[in-house]
C-alpha positions as CSV (number, residue, x, y, z in Angstrom):
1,X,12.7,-8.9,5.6
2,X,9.3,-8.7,4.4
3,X,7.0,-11.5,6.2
4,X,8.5,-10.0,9.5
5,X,6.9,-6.7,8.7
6,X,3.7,-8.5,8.3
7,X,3.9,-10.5,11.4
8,X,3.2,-8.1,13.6
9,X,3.1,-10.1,17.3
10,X,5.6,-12.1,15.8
11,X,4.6,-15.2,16.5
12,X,6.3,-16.5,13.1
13,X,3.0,-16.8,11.3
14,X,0.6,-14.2,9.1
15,X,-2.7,-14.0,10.4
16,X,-5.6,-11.9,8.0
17,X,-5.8,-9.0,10.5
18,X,-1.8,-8.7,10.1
19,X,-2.2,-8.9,6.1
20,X,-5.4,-6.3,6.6
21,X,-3.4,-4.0,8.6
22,X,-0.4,-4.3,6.4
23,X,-2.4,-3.8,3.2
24,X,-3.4,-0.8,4.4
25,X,-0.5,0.7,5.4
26,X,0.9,-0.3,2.0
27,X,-2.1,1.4,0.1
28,X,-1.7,4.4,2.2
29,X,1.7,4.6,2.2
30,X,1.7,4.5,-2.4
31,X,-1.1,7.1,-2.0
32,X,0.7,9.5,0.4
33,X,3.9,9.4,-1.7
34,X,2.2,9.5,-5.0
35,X,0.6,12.8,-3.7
36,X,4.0,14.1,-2.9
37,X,5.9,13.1,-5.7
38,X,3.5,15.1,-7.6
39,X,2.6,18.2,-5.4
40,X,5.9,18.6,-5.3
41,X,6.8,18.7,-9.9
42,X,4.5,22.1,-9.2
43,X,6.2,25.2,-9.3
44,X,6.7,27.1,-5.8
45,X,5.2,30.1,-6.8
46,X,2.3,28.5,-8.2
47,X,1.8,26.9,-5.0
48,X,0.0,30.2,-2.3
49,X,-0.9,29.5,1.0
50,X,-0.7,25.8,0.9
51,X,-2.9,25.5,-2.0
52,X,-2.8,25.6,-5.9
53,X,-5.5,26.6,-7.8
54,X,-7.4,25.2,-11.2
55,X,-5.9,27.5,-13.6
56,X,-2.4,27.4,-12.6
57,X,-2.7,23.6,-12.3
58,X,-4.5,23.0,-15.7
59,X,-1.7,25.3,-17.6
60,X,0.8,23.4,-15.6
61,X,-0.4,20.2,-16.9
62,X,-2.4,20.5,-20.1
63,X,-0.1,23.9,-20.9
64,X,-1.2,27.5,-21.6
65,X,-4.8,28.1,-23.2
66,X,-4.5,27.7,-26.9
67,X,-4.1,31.1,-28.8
68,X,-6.8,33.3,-30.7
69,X,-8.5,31.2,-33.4
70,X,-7.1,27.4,-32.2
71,X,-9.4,25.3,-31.3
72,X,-9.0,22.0,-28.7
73,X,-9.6,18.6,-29.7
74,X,-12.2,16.9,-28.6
75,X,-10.3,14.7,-26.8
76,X,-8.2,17.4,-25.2
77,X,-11.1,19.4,-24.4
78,X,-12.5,15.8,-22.7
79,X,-10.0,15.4,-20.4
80,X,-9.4,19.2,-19.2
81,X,-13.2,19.1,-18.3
82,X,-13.8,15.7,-16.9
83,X,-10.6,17.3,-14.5
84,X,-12.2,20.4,-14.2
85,X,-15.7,18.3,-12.6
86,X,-13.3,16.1,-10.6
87,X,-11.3,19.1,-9.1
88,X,-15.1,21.0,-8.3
89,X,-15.9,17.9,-6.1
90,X,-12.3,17.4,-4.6
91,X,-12.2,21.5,-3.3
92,X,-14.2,20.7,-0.1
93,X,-14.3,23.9,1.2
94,X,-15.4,25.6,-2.5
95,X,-12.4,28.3,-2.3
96,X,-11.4,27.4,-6.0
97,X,-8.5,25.9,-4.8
98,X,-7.0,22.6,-3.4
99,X,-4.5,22.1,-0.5
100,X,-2.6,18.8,-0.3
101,X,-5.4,17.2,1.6
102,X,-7.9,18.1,-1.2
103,X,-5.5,17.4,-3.6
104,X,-4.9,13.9,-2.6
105,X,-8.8,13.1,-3.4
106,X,-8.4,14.4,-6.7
107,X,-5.3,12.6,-7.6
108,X,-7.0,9.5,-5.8
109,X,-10.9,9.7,-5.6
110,X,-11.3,6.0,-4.5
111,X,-10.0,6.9,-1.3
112,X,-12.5,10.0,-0.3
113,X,-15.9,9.7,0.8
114,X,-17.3,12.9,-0.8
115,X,-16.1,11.4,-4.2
116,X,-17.6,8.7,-4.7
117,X,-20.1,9.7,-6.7
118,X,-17.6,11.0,-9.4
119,X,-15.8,7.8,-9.4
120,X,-18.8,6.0,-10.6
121,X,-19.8,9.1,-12.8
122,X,-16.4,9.2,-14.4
123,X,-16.5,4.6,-14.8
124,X,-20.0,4.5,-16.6
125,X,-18.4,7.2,-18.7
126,X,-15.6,5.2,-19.7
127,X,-18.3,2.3,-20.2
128,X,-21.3,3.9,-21.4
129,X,-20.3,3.1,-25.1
130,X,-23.8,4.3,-26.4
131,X,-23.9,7.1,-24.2
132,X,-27.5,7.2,-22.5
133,X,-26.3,7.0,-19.1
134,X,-26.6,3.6,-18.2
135,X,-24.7,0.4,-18.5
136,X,-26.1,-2.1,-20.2
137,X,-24.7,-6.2,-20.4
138,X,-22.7,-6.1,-23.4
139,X,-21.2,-2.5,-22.2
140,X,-20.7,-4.5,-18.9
141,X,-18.9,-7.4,-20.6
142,X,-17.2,-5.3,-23.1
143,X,-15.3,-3.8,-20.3
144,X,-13.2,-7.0,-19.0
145,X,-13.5,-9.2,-22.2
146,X,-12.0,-9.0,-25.7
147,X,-12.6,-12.0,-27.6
148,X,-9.2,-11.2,-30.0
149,X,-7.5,-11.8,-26.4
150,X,-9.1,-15.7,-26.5
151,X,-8.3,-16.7,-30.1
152,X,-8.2,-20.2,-29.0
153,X,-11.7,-20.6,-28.3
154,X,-12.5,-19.7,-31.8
155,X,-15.7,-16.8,-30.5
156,X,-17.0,-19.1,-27.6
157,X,-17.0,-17.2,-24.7
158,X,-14.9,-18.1,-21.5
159,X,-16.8,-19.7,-18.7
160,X,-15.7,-16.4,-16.5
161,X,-18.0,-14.2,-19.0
162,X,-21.1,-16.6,-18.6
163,X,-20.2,-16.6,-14.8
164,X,-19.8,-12.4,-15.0
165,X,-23.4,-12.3,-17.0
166,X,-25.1,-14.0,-14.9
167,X,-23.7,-12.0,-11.9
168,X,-25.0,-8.6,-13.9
169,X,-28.8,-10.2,-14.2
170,X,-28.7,-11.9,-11.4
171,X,-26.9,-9.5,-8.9
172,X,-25.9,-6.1,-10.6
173,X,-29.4,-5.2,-12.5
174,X,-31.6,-5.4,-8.9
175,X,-34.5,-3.9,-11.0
176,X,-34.3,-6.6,-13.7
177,X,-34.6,-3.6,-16.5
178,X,-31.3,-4.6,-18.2
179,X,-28.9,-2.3,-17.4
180,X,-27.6,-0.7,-14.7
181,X,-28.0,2.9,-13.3
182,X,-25.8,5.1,-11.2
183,X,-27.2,3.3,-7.7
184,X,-26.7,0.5,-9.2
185,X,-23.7,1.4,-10.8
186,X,-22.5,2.6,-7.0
187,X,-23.2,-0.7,-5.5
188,X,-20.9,-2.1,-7.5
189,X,-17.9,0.1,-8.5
190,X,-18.2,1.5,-4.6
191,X,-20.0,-0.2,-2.4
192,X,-20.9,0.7,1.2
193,X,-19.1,-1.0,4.3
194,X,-16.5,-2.7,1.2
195,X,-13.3,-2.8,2.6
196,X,-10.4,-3.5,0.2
197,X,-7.7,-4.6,2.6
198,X,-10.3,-7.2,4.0
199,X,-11.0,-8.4,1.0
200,X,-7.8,-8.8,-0.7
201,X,-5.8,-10.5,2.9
202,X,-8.7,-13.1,3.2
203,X,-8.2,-13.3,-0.7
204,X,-4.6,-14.4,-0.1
205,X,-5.3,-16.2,3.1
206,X,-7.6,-18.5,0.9
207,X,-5.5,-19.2,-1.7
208,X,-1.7,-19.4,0.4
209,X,-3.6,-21.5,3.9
210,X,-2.5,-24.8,2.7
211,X,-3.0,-26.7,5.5
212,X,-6.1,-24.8,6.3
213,X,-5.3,-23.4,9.9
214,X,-6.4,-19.6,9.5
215,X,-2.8,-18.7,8.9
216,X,0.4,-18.3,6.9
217,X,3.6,-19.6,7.1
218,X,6.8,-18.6,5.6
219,X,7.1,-21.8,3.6
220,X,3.3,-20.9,2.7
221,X,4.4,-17.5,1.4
222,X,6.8,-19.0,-0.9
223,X,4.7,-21.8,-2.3
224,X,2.3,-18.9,-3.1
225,X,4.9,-16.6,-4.3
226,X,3.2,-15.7,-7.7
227,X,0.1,-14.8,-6.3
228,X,2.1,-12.5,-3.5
229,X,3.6,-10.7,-6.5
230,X,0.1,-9.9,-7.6
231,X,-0.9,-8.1,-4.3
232,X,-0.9,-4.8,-3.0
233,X,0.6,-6.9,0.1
234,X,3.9,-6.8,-1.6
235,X,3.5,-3.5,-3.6
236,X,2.7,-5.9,-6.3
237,X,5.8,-7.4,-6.4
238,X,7.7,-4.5,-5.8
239,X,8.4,-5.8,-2.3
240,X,9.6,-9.1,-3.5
241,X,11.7,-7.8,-5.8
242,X,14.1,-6.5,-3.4
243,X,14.4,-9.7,-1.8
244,X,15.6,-13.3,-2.5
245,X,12.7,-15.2,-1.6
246,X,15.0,-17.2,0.9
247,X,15.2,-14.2,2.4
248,X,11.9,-13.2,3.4
């Protein structure tokens, strides 16, 4: 029974500190068993002390070094050192290796203090199309819009991407220079005091609070249904899907 698991005091109803709280224990919960899942696919002999080191997990991963005279791709050789720079940041104590702790802010940087920095170096890398560091508004766009995927609208742009430029001028770009650099970059992609759970059960809580009374009801819950299965409240949908929704 899922809603019961949200409604903590029971009263019958979701409030947003019940969906907050049960948000989080959701993301935590797909973190901490992500983390294991994987830690454990290691080899026990690779594994000393409580802690694997870079080598042994790069060959584990990417496989033994190429031989004398082979050469990487480029690509290869991208993605074995933009792992190499995230593993640097998540080994807190700078011993060369990572224990599960550490580990778990490599495998999921979003949810470590110390790495946010990498997470928006490693984002305006994946953005930075021209590659001078910075972001600018078609890079921006570029990133959440294809117009192939709108071939209805014959090349006009969707009123979301006029909405989504004028946030970059008017709120991303706070120096007005036309693109965005890594503070700026930060303030976005990870920004201080955001808190994700918040966000996403007053999110819901907005959308599902048909009669407006700060709450949801089960009847609520399934007239929303869709959007439920598009939450981390329900493991995006993976909750749902092991119940009839008569049955939550």
């Amino acid at each position: 029974m899922l809603v019961p698991k949200m409604d903590s005091d029971g009263d019958g109803f979701v409030e947003e500190k019940e969906l907050k709280e049960h948000i989080n224990f959701m993301q935590k919960r797909y973190v901490n068993n992500d983390v294991e899942r994987t830690w454990k696919n290691y080899k026990k002999e690779k594994i000393q002390d409580g802690k694997i080191k870079w080598e042994d997990y790069r060959e584990m991963v990417y496989g033994s070094p190429t031989g004398e005279g082979q050469e990487l791709s480029p690509e290869y050789a991208k993605m074995i050192a933009r792992d190499q720079k995230r593993w640097s940041v998540a080994d807190y104590d700078l011993d060369g290796a990572l224990d599960r702790t550490e580990y778990g802010c490599f495998m999921h940087p979003e949810d470590c203090d110390h790495m946010r920095d990498i997470v928006v170096a490693e984002t305006v890398e994946d953005i930075d199309k021209n590659k001078d560091g910075y972001v600018d508004a078609e890079e921006y766009i570029g990133d959440m819009y294809r117009p192939e995927d709108y071939p209805e609208l014959n090349g006009k742009e969707p009123d979301w991407v006029q909405s989504e430029r004028e946030m970059f001028k008017e709120h991303r770009d706070k120096d007005g220079d036309g693109k965005l650099n890594q503070e700026e970059m930060r303030d976005w992609i990870m920004p201080v005091g955001f808190d994700h759970a918040e966000a996403e059960a007053r999110h819901l809580v907005g959308i599902a609070d048909d009669n407006k009374d700060g709450k949801l009801s089960l009847e609520e819950i399934l007239a929303h249904y869709d959007t439920f299965v598009g939450s981390q409240a329900t493991d995006y949908g993976e909750q749902l899907q092991k119940h009839d929704p008569s049955e939550l």
